[in-house]
N, C-alpha and C positions, 0 to 999 in steps of 0.2 A: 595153297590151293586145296578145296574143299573136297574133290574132283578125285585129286593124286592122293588125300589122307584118307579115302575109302569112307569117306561120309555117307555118299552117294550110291546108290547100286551100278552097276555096268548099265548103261545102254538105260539108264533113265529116262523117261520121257514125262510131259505132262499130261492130260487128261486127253481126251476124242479133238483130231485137228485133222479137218479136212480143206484142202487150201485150193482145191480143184471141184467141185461141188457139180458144174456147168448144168445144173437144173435150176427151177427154181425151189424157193423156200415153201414146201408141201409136207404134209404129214410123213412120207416118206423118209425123206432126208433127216426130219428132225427127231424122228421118232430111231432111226439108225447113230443118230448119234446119241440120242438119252440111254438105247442100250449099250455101247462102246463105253459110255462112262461110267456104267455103273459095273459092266463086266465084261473086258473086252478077249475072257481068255478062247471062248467060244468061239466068236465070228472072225476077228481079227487077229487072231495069234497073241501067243502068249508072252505077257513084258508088251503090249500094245500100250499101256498108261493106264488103266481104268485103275481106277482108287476110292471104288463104289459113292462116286457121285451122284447127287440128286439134287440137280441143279432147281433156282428158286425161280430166275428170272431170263429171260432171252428178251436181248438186247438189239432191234435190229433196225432199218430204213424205213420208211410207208413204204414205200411198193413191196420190199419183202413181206412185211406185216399184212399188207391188202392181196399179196400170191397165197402166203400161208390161209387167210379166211376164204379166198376162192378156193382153193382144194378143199376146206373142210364142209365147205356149204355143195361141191361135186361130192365128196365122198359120203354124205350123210342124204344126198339123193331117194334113197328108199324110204326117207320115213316122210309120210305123207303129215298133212294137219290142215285144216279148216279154218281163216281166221274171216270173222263176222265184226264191223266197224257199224258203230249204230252213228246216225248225223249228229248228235248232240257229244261225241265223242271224239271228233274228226281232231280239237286241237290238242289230245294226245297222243297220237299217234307218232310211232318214229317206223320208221322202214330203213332195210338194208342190212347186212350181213359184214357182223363183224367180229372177230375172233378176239376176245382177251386173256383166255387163260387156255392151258391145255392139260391134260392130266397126265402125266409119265405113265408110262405103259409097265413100266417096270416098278419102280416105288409106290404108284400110286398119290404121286407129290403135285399138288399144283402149281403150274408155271405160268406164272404170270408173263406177258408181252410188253414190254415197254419199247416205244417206238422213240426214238433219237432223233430230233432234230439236229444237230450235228455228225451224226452216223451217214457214211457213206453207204449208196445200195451196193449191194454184194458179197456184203459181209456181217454177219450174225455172232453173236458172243453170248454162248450158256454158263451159267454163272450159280454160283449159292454165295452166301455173304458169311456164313459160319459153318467149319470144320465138323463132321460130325461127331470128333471125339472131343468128350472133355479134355480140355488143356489149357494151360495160364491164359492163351490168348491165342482164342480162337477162332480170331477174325480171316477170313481171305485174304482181304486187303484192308487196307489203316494205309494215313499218313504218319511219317516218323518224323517229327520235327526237331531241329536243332533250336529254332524259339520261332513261340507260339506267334506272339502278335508282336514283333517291333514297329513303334511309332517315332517318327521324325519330324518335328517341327523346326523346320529350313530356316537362317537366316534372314529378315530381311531387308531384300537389297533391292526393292522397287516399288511402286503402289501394290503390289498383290503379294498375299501371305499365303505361303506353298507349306501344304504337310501332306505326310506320307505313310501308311501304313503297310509292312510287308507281312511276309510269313517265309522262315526259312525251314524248310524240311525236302521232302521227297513223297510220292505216292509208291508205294511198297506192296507188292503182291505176295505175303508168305506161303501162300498155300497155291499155285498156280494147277495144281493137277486137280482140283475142284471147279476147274472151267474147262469148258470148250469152245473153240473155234470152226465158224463155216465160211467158208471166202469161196468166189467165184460162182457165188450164185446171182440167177438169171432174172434177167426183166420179164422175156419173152418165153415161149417153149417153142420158136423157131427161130431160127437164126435169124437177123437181121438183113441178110442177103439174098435169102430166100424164097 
């Protein structure tokens, strides 16, 4: 046990995990957690996880994605601009308000937005994909494979000739205190019953 041989420090944690959020996804929330990860001895007490994170990408739902752009298109309100469309120009035009990157308040890092199809709403994952120290291997996550591509050409025991390609490994998070987690955030900013 890696735990018992004092690998580990006491009372380890991983990076900024808020699993109660009950807002939605706004400058706010996300901008508390970029500061939590990158140094949480400040706001959140000290041995909170921060392991000066500067996360690359946040991983989230459309509606979280289209809350985050509505708060930033409310909160950038003051800045006025004039946009003038001549008729011989109308077919390029795009309209609408859309957030894809945001700038860390603390690094100064760009965070890119990638929306998931598969991602349920509620739940946001900040992320970087390499360690910022140099080291053998410094990836976050990697697959570790026990074999890369096995191939099976089955038998045949009827008019159709079956084959099969697998992959045997695992998905591996080495470095897991280089993320964060936001769960329990909101569709609404009223309750549903309200």
């Amino acid at each position: 046990n890696a735990a018992a041989a004092g690998v580990y420090p006491a009372g380890f944690k991983g990076s900024y995990v808020n699993a109660n959020v009950q807002a939605q996804l706004g400058l706010n929330v996300l901008n508390t957690a970029l500061k939590a990860m990158y140094d949480s001895s400040s706001a959140f007490g000290a041995g909170a996880g921060a392991f000066r994170a500067s996360p690359e990408e946040l991983i989230c739902e459309g509606f979280d994605s289209a809350n985050l752009s509505s708060d930033v298109a409310k909160n950038s309100s003051g800045t006025n601009y004039q946009l003038l469309i001549q008729q011989g120009e109308m077919a390029g035009v795009l309209h609408g308000t859309a957030v894809s990157q945001v700038v860390n308040p603390v690094t100064r890092r760009i965070v890119n937005i990638t929306v998931h199809p598969g991602w349920l709403q509620g739940t946001a994952l900040l992320t970087q994909w390499t360690t910022p120290q140099a080291a053998r291997n410094a990836n976050v996550f990697e697959m570790r494979m026990c074999q890369d591509l096995l191939s099976v050409a089955w038998p045949v025991i009827d008019p159709t000739y079956r084959y099969s390609i697998f992959e045997y490994g695992t998905f591996f998070a080495q470095a897991p205190q280089y993320s964060g987690l936001l769960s329990g955030l909101q569709v609404n900013d009223s309750d549903p019953w309200s």
